[in-house]
Structure formats: structure tokens, C-alpha cells
PARO-93458 format. One line per 8 residues: their letters; for each residue x negated, y, z of C-alpha. Coordinates in nm, 2 decimals. Example, Ala and Ser with C-alpha at 12.3 -4.5 7.8 and 13.67 -1.06 7.14 Angstrom:
<nodes>
AS> -1.23 -0.45 0.78; -1.37 -0.11 0.71 .
</nodes>
This chain:
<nodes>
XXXXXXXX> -5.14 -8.47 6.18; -5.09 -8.10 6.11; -4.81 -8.07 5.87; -4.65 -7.75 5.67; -4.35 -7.77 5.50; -4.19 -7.44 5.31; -3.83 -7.39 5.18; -3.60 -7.17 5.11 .
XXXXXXXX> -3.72 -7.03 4.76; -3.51 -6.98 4.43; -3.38 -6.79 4.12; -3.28 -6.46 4.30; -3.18 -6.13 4.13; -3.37 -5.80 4.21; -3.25 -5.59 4.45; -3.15 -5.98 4.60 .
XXXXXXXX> -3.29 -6.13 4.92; -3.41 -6.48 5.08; -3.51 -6.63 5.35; -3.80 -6.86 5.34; -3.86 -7.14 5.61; -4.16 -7.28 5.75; -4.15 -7.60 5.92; -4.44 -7.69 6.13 .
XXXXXXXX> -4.57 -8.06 6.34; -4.86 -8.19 6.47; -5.00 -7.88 6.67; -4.90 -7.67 6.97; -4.71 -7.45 6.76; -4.69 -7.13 7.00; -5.05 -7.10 7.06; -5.09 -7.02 6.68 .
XXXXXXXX> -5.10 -6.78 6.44; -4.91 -6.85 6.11; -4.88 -6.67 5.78; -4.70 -6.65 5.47; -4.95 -6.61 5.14; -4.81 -6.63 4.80; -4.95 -6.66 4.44; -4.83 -6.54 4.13 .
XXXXXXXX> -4.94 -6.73 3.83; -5.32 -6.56 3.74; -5.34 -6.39 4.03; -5.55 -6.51 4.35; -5.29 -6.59 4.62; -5.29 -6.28 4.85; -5.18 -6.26 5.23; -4.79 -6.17 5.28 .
XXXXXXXX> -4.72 -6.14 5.61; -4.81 -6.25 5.94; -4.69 -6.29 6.27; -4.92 -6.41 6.58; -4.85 -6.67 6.88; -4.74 -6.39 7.05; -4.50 -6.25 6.79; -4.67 -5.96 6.71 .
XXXXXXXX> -4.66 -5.93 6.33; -4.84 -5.74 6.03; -4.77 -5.70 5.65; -4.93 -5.63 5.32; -4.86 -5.31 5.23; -4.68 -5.42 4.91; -4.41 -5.57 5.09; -4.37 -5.37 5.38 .
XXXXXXXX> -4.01 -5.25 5.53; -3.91 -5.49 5.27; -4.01 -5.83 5.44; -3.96 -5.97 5.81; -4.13 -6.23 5.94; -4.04 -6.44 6.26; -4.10 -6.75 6.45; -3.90 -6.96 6.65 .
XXXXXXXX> -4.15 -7.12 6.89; -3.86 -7.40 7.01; -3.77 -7.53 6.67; -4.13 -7.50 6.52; -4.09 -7.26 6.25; -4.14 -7.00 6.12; -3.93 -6.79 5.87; -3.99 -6.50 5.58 .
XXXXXXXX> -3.69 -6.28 5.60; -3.71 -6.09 5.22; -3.49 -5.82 5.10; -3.51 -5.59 4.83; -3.66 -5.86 4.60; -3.86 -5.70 4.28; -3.99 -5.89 3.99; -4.35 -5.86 4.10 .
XXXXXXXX> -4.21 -6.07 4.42; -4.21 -6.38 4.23; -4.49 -6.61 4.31; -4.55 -6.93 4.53; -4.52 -6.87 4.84; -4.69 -7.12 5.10; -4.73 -7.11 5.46; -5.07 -7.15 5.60 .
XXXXXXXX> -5.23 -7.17 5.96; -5.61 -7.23 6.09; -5.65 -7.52 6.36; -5.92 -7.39 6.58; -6.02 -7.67 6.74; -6.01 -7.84 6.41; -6.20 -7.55 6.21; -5.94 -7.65 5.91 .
XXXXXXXX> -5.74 -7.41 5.73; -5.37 -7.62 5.68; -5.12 -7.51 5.37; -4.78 -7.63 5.29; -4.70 -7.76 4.95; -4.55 -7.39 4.85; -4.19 -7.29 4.76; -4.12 -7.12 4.44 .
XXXXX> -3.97 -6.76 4.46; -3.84 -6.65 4.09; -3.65 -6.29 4.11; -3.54 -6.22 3.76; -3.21 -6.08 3.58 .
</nodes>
């Protein structure tokens, strides 16, 4: 079964940077896009980053040149590289992929990203 499972998240300082992982099972992992949302609380969660089979990438425009993603098609995962945290960073961020042949959008269970003083 198609399984998602984010870590890496924490109390971080602005200015401070993490690096989120993605660990995914249960699907040919290199044939698929994967993406990193994340969802501050009242906000609707909004699309962060993401990088295709191929590794061609693409980020929101709030995060850009601050944010990296990359996948490791070997291991299975995929990992959110973030520097230059700001306050407005902080959300849940959860990793997220659509199973074609499934037509079912999968999410991981979300890792909490706090970047405060």
C-alpha cells in the first residue's frame, strides 16, 4: 500500500534552516511526481515545491531561492532542503503524490515546522 512518511521538522530560529524527509513505499517511486504542501493554521494548505520523476523541479514563488527540493530515486525519498526560515514558514508540511493508475491523491501524516525566536 502506498505509504508517506515526513520528518525532519522542528522549533528552528529565523534566518535557521531544515531539512525535511520524505519517505516513500508501495509504488514505483521514480516514475512519480512528488510534492511538498504545507498548511499554516487557518490557512488552506498551499503547494511548496515540487520535483518530477525526472527531477525537474518548480517552487512557489514565496519560497523560491530559499528552498531546494530533491529526490533520491534509490532510497525512496524525497527531501525539502529549507534555508533562510521566516516566521511565515511555519506550517505543516506534508508530502503528497497522485497514483495514476489508482486515481488517488496519497498524503503523509505531516511534520510540524515552527520557526520562532
Amino acid at each position: 500500500q502506498v505509504q508517506l512518511v515526513e520528518s525532519g521538522g522542528g522549533l528552528v530560529q529565523p534566518w535557521g534552516s531544515l531539512r525535511l524527509s520524505c519517505a516513500a513505499s508501495g509504488f514505483i517511486f521514480s516514475l512519480y511526481d512528488i510534492h511538498w504542501y504545507r498548511q499554516a493554521p487557518g490557512n488552506q494548505r498551499e503547494l511548496v515545491a515540487t520535483i518530477t520523476g525526472g527531477g525537474y523541479t518548480n517552487y512557489a514563488d514565496s519560497v523560491k531561492g530559499r528552498v531546494t527540493i530533491s529526490r533520491d530515486n534509490a532510497k525512496n525519498a524525497v527531501y525539502l532542503q529549507m534555508n533562510s526560515l521566516k516566521p511565515e514558514d511555519t506550517a505543516v508540511y506534508y508530502c503528497n503524490v497522485y497514483i495514476t493508475y489508482l486515481h488517488r491523491n496519497y498524503w503523509g501524516q505531516g511534520t510540524q515546522v515552527t520557526v520562532s525566536s
